[in-house]
Each structure stands twice: as structure tokens, then as C-alpha cells.
BASEMI-761451 format. One record per residue (C-alpha): residue in one letter; x, y, z negated. Coordinates in pm, whole numbers, plus 50000, padded with zeros to 5 digits. Example, Ala and Ser with C-alpha at 12.3 -4.5 7.8 and 13.67 -1.06 7.14 Angstrom:
A512304955049220/S513674989449286/
This chain:
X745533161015668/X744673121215663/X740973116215739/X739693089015544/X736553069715727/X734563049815492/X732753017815717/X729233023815580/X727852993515828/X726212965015587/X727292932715446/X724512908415558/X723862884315258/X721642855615368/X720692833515065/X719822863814841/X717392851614623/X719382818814555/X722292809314268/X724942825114421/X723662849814633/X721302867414352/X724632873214169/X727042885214507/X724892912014602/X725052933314293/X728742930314288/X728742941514644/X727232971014545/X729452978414276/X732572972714474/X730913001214707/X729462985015034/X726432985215182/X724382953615178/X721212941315379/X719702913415173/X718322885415440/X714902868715194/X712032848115328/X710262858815023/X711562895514947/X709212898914667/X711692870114488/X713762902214460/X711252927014305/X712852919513941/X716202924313988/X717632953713891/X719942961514196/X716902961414409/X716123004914386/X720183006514448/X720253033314697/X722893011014888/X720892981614955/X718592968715193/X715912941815220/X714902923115524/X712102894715530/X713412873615763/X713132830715816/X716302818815930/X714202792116114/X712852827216300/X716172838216550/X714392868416677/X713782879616315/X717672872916172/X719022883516521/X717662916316397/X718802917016065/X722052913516152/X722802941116427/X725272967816309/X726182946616030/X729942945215957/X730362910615805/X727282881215704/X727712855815409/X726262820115496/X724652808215156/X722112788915272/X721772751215168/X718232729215232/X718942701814976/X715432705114912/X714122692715177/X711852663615199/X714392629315230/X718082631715447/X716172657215682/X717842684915532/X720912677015727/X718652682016037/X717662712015849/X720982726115792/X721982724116172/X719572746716305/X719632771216050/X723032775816089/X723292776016470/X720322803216422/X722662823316199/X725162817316424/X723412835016772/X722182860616535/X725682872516458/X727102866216782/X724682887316940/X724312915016633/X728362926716667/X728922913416373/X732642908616273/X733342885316042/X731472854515850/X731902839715537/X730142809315421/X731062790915064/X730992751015123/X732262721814922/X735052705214833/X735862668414947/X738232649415182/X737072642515519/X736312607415607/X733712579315657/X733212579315301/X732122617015244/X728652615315106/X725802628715304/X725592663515124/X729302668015219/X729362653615542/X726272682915587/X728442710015444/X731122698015724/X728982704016010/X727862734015938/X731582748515824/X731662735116229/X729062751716372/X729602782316186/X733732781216293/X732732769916654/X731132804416777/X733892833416869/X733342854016535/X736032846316285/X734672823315997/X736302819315612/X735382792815442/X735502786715071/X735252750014948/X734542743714576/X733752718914346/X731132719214035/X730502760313985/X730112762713640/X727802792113538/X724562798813362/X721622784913549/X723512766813822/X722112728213866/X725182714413789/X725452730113472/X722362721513417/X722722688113450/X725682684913279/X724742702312949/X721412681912923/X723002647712950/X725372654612684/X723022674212456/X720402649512472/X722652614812508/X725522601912275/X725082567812482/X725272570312857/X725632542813095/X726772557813406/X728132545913728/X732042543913769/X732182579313888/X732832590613545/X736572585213632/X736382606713920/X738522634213949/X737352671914017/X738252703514010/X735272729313835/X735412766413906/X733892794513684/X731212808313882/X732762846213811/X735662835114004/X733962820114305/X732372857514307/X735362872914314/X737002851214548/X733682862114805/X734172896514777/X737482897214817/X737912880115112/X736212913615309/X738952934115244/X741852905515310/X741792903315689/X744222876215619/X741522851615506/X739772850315838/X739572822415996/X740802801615741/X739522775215523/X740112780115183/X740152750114813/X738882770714539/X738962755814168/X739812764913845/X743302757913664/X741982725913525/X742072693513711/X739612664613486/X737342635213486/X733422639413463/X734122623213139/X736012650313078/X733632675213113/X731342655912935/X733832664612628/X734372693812658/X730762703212676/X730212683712369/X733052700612206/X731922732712301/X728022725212104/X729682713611800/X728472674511890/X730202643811863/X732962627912137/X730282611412414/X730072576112454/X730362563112792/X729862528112953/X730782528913319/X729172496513515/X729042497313923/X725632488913944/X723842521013936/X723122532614261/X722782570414381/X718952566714379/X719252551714033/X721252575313900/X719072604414063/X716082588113876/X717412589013601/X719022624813576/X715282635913641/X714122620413372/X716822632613124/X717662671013280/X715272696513465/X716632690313804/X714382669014028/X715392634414197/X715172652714515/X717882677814425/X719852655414207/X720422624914460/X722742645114688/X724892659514402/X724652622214291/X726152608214616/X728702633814622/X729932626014286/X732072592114451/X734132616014636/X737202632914440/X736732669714478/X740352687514400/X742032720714608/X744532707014819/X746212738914761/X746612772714656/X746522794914902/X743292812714739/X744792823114442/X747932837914668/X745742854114887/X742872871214638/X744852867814308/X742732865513994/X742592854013647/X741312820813665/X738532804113397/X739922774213210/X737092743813217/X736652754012828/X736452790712886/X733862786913153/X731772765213014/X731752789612654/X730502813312912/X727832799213064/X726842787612713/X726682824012576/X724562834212832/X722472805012812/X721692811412429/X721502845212459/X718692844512708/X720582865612966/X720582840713223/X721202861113605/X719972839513873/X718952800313803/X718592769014036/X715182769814001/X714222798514160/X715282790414481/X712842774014753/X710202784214974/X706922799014771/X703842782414889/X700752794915038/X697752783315054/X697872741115137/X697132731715508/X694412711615372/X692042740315249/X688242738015237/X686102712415078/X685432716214700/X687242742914477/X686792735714138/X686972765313886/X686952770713495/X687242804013328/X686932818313012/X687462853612870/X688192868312514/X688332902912408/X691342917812324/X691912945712083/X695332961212258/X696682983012526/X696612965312847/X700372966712858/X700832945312541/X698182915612648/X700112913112986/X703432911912800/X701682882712574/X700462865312892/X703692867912988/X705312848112683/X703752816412800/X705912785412837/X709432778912796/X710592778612449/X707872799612359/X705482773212430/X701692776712522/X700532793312156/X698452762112059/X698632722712139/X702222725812226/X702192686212187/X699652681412424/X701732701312674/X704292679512609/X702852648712613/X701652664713033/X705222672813070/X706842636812978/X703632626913174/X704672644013457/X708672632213434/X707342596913480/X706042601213771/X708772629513950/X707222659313858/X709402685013700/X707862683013383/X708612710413064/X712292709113097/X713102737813376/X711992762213130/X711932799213200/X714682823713268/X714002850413051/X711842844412737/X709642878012769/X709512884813171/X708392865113496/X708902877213814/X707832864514145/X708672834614302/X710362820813921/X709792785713760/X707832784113405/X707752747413304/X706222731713581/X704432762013712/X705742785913973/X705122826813974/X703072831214242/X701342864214182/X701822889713954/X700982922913927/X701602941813596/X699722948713399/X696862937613516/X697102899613702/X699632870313685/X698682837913913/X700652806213839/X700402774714108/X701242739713972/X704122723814079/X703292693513839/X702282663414014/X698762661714012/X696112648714292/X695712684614478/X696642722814419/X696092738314115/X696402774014034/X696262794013678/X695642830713704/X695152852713422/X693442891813462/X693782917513247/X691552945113303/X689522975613033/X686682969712900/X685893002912660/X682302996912737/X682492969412446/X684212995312153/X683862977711813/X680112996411670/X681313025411760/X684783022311694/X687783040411860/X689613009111916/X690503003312249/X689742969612395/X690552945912685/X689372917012863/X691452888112931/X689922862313187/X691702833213237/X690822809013568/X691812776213609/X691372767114022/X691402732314162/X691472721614503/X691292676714461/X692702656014741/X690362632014771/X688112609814507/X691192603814305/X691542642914298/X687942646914190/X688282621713907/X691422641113767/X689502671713712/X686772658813532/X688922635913350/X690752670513240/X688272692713213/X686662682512858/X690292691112749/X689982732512883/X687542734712606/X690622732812336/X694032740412563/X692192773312676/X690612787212356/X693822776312141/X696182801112423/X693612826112422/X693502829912090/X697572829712052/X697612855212348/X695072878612165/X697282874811819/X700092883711969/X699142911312191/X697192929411905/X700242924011679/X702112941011949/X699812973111891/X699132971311533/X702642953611405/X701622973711025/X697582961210983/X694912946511152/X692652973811342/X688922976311308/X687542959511619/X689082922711463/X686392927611227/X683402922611551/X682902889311602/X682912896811973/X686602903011969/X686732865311819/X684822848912057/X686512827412359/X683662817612567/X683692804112901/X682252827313175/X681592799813365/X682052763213324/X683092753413625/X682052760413959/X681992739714300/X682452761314664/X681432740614947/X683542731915271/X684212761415537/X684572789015178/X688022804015253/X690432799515032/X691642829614930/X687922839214786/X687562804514647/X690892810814446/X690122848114318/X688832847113950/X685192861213940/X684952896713748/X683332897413394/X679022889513472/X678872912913104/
């Protein structure tokens, strides 16, 4: 009789809640192992649907914290390093990168742990690698320095729903038959389908034989950026791109100006801007001999990523990832608040699931051109303006962009708190509560109602701050009763799809009045009472 052990020890996955990561784990789960999700913000992982697996694990753990991700990763059997800080404020993400991985490092050093892998990017070595390569490099050494055996996976532009690359690629040719670009247009590289870097991940933990190595990835196809450029236009039915390459745009120019034409921020977009000098192509093959698998054309993956993008079934996106904020060092002084309330004549359930619907391509139920005009408004000056969207047109979850906003709260059915991430002259926060109010039946009527309060918090930074808000607030009066009013269409539609039910008939159902107009909270008020929405005085 042959006794068959099954290792039931965990997969450590730090990076969970990012591009890649959101999408590894449930495949690790369906390939049968055990995974321990590393997240500085586990509630980024409330939504997903692998989450109640019975198999997996969450740990909250800062990778900046060794104590914390030495303990994630004892008894763990192997740890993915998917952890990139491209995001942080100017080159000091490279100073960034260093510790966290020397962290990550000690932790699995001292946890048992057998093997690492950790997915980097492609790119000769040299003088002339650009900064976000030359990063990539030092942590592929730091990580390969310590005694457990490291694979590495280098790859080019992962082409996949929701990846920044993508991203940028599909805006600039939906939205420009002229570009002037720099001369790396000409440069060659080698995409990769982002199914196949997934594959090529997972199978590495049962090919012993990749350990220690250092590993090309790409896709069959070897092209141009102006290449891709076609084939993306091909692939929407659009025109052949027209391209004028000139050496005078520099990587901060052309940063600028991919934040003004896609979602992705200058910040993010100068790295993958610098890297773009730098031919990215596999070297060789020994992937595809080690983990075979059918590898996406450039066209194929890119009708892929396309499907999913206009079939709203996006997985993970480049937006979510990033530190949620809490409450700004600089709290106290005046907190500025405007709310307003409307009765609804719905189930709680449906005016949540309307609340829900804001932004994106949905759009804000009334003065959508206003919004715009804020987002463009807020391109001009590095803000991320309108165009990061949403993921999903009908649900948010924690720690997800919306336009400009970021899900920081939520609590169905009954509260959703968005914080702005626009650039404006202090913190502002937009929280909507749902809560009964039966007390206020239609004359009598059986009708159910609910109240929907909607609070609009302002912390300024200084006299510039202060002069914002007033400047704004004589506009709350129409923005706020317009997505009121949409929110309480669509939520009673939700309920009564065949008629209109009695309680529309009281005119206190119609009415959007403000609760209060605004209120001021001196200095030493703590913040977290300053920013919680008042309940109903009625």
C-alpha cells in the first residue's frame, strides 16, 4: 500500500490585494493548496469571492512591520514576492523597495520557509536600465542573496484587464489618431497574456527544477510599441494610428502627458515611462520548456482583456492597489460639514444598491457635465480626475477607486463613506447613510420608507482651503439635490419596476432638504466625531 501525504502547509502570497496577486490566489486554491494571504488592509479582500474558501487564510500584516510578516510566514511552505512601491512619493520607492524586501527576506529565513518566488521585469542589465528596472534588480538580489532558493520570473508589458499598462495603452489609442511620442515607439518588447504569467506562477511550485533560477517570460510575439498600438486599434474597429516619433520628449514629459490622456497618474506612469527606452525581449525559452503552456498571441490577449473590459467583469485593477488612508496627521481645526436627506420610498437594500451606482459610466444621476468639467479640472492639475472609473458598474468594495474617490467605508446596507483623492486644498470625505424611517408612512400608508442622508465633510488646509469650500458650497445646493433625487428614482424603481407606489404621491417623499447647512467644529474636536454624519434631528 503507497501512502500518499498531501503537504497541507500554506503558500504565503504577499501582494494579495494588488493586480497580480488578487488573481494568483484564487487559482491557488483551485489547483488545491493552502494559501495565507499577507494584506495591510485585509478588508481590500472582503469582496472577493475566494475570501470564505475554506482553504485560505488572511493575515494583516505591513511588510514595513518584520515582527508581524515574520509571523505570517512560519510553517509556510513557499512565499510569492509581489510587492512593488512605484507609488511612492518621487525615486524613494527604490529606498522603499529595499527594505521591504530584506523584511520579507528575514521573515522567510526565519519562518522555515522553503522556497520563494517573486515575478520581476524584463530588461538587460547595464548603466542604461531605467530606475524602475534597475529597482526590480536589486531586489531579484536581495531576495536571491539569503539561503532560501529564489525563482524569478521576468516579464515585459502583462496584458490583462485592469493592469496599468493596458490601461494606458488602450486609452492612447482610443482617444488619439495623432500621437507625438518619443522614439521609443520603435522599441522592441515582448507582451505576455496575463493568464499565462499565472500559470507560469503556479507552476513553478510543483517544478523543483525552477528553483533558483531566473526565468524570460513573454508571449510568442516579438513587436514595436507601435505595434501594439495597431493591433489595439485593430482590435476596436479604429483606424491604423498615426505616429510622429521626435527625441525631445522627456520621461517627465511623457508621464505628464499620459496623465492627462489615460487614468494612470504621473506618479505611476513616469517609471513605466523610463522603462520604455530599454528593449524588453526573453533571452530564451527555458520557461516554456520547463512549465509548458499554450501561449497568448499579442492579438489574442489583447481580445481578452477587451472582452472583459466591455463586459464589466474586470478581476483585480491597478487602481486598487495602495495604502488606504486614515485620518490626515494634520487633524483638528475646522471641519466643515453639509448634509442633506430625502425620503426614500424602497427597501433599504435597493437605496444602498442605488448609492452604490454612483460614478463611473453610470455617472452621478444629474450634472454629469459639471462632474466633468471637476474631473478635466482635476487632470490639469495631477489629480486623477473621472477617467479611473469603477470596476464593476453595480458594486464597491473596500479600499476600490470610483472616479477620483476611494471606498473607504462601507457597510451594506446601511453606510458607504467615500474620501477624495481629487486634488483639492485639504481632506474631503462623502458618506452616505441609509437607515428606516417607518415613523414617516405616507398618511397612513403601508409603504415602507427610508432615509437617505448624505454628508459632505471638509477638513481645509489653510486660508486657501477655507476659500475652496465656500467657493463650492453654493454649488451642494444643485450637485446634491440633482443625485438625491436620481438615487431615490432609481432605488424606488428597483421596488416598484411595474407603477409608482403611493408614498410618491406625499410631498415629503419629494423633498431634498438640507439637515444642516453646514457646520464648523472647533480645534481639539476629534476627528472621527467631526467626520460621522449627524442622525436625522426629525
Amino acid at each position: 500500500m503507497i501512502l500518499v501525504t498531501l503537504d497541507t502547509r500554506p503558500i504565503l502570497v504577499s501582494g494579495a490585494t494588488g493586480y497580480i496577486g488578487g488573481r494568483l490566489v484564487p487559482r491557488l486554491l483551485e489547483a488545491g493548496y493552502h494559501v495565507r494571504c499577507v494584506a495591510r488592509s485585509p478588508r481590500k479582500l472582503e469582496s472577493r469571492g475566494w475570501i470564505r474558501h475554506p482553504n485560505v487564510e488572511v493575515v494583516e500584516a505591513d511588510l514595513n512591520d518584520i515582527d508581524a510578516i515574520m509571523r505570517a510566514a512560519v510553517g509556510c511552505r513557499a512565499a510569492y514576492y509581489l510587492v512593488h512601491s512605484m507609488q511612492a512619493a518621487g525615486s524613494k520607492y527604490r529606498e522603499v523597495d529595499r527594505r521591504l524586501a530584506s523584511n520579507f527576506v528575514e521573515a522567510c529565513v526565519s519562518g522555515g520557509v522553503e522556497r520563494m518566488l517573486y515575478l520581476g521585469g524584463l530588461g538587460e542589465t547595464g548603466d542604461d536600465l531605467s530606475e524602475h528596472l534597475s529597482s526590480r534588480r536589486e531586489v531579484e538580489q536581495i531576495l536571491g542573496a539569503s539561503s532560501v532558493p529564489l525563482t524569478v520570473f521576468r516579464a515585459a508589458m502583462i496584458i490583462g484587464s485592469g493592469s496599468a499598462s493596458f490601461e494606458i495603452l488602450r486609452y492612447l489609442v482610443e482617444r488619439l489618431p495623432l500621437m507625438i511620442t518619443p522614439r521609443w515607439v520603435v522599441t522592441r518588447c515582448q507582451p505576455i497574456a496575463v493568464r499565462n504569467v499565472l500559470a507560469y506562477l503556479i507552476g513553478a511550485l510543483d517544478a523543483p527544477e525552477t528553483a533558483g533560477r531566473t526565468l524570460d517570460i513573454g508571449g510568442p510575439d516579438v513587436v514595436t510599441y507601435l505595434d501594439l498600438m495597431n493591433t489595439m486599434a485593430k482590435a476596436r474597429g479604429l483606424p491604423r494610428r498615426r505616429v510622429l516619433a521626435i527625441p525631445l520628449l522627456t520621461p517627465r514629459l511623457s508621464s505628464a502627458w499620459i496623465h492627462l490622456v489615460t487614468p494612470v497618474s504621473a506618479r505611476m506612469a513616469r517609471p513605466l515611462a523610463e522603462g520604455l527606452r530599454n528593449e524588453v525581449v526573453c533571452r530564451n525559452d527555458d520557461a516554456a520548456g520547463l512549465i509548458p503552456q499554450a501561449l497568448l498571441t499579442v492579438q489574442e490577449a489583447i481580445d481578452a482583456a477587451l472582452l472583459r473590459t466591455d463586459e464589466q467583469d474586470v478581476e483585480t485593477s491597478w487602481s486598487a492597489a495602495g495604502p488606504i488612508p486614515g485620518d490626515p496627521g494634520w487633524a483638528g481645526g475646522e471641519v466643515f460639514r453639509d448634509t442633506w436627506t430625502v425620503l426614500v420610498a424602497s427597501s433599504e437594500a435597493a437605496a444602498f444598491k442605488a448609492i452604490c451606482r454612483v460614478g463611473g459610466g453610470h455617472g452621478y444621476y444629474a450634472l454629469d457635465w459639471l462632474w466633468r468639467v471637476r474631473g478635466w479640472m482635476d487632470r490639469l492639475v495631477g489629480g486623477p480626475g473621472l477617467r479611473r472609473g469603477r470596476r464593476d458598474p453595480e458594486n464597491v468594495a473596500f479600499g476600490e477607486a470610483l472616479d477620483f474617490w476611494r471606498v473607504t467605508g462601507i457597510e451594506a446596507p446601511e453606510h458607504l463613506a467615500l474620501r477624495a483623492e481629487m486634488k483639492v486644498p485639504g481632506e474631503a470625505l462623502l458618506e452616505f447613510h441609509v437607515e428606516p424611517a417607518d415613523d414617516e408612512a405616507a398618511d397612513g400608508e403601508s409603504d415602507r420608507l427610508v432615509r437617505v442622508v448624505q454628508t459632505a465633510s471638509f477638513i481645509p488646509r489653510g486660508l486657501f482651503g477655507l476659500i475652496y469650500w465656500y467657493a463650492v458650497l453654493p454649488l451642494h445646493g444643485f450637485v446634491f439635490r440633482g443625485m438625491l433625487r436620481g438615487i431615490r428614482k432609481n432605488a424606488e424603481k428597483e421596488v416598484h419596476p411595474s407603477g409608482r407606489p403611493k408614498a410618491w404621491r406625499d410631498p415629503k417623499v419629494h423633498s431634498i432638504r438640507p439637515e444642516q447647512r453646514w457646520r464648523r467644529l472647533t480645534p481639539g474636536t476629534a476627528l472621527g466625531a467631526a467626520l460621522a454624519p449627524p442622525r436625522s434631528s426629525e
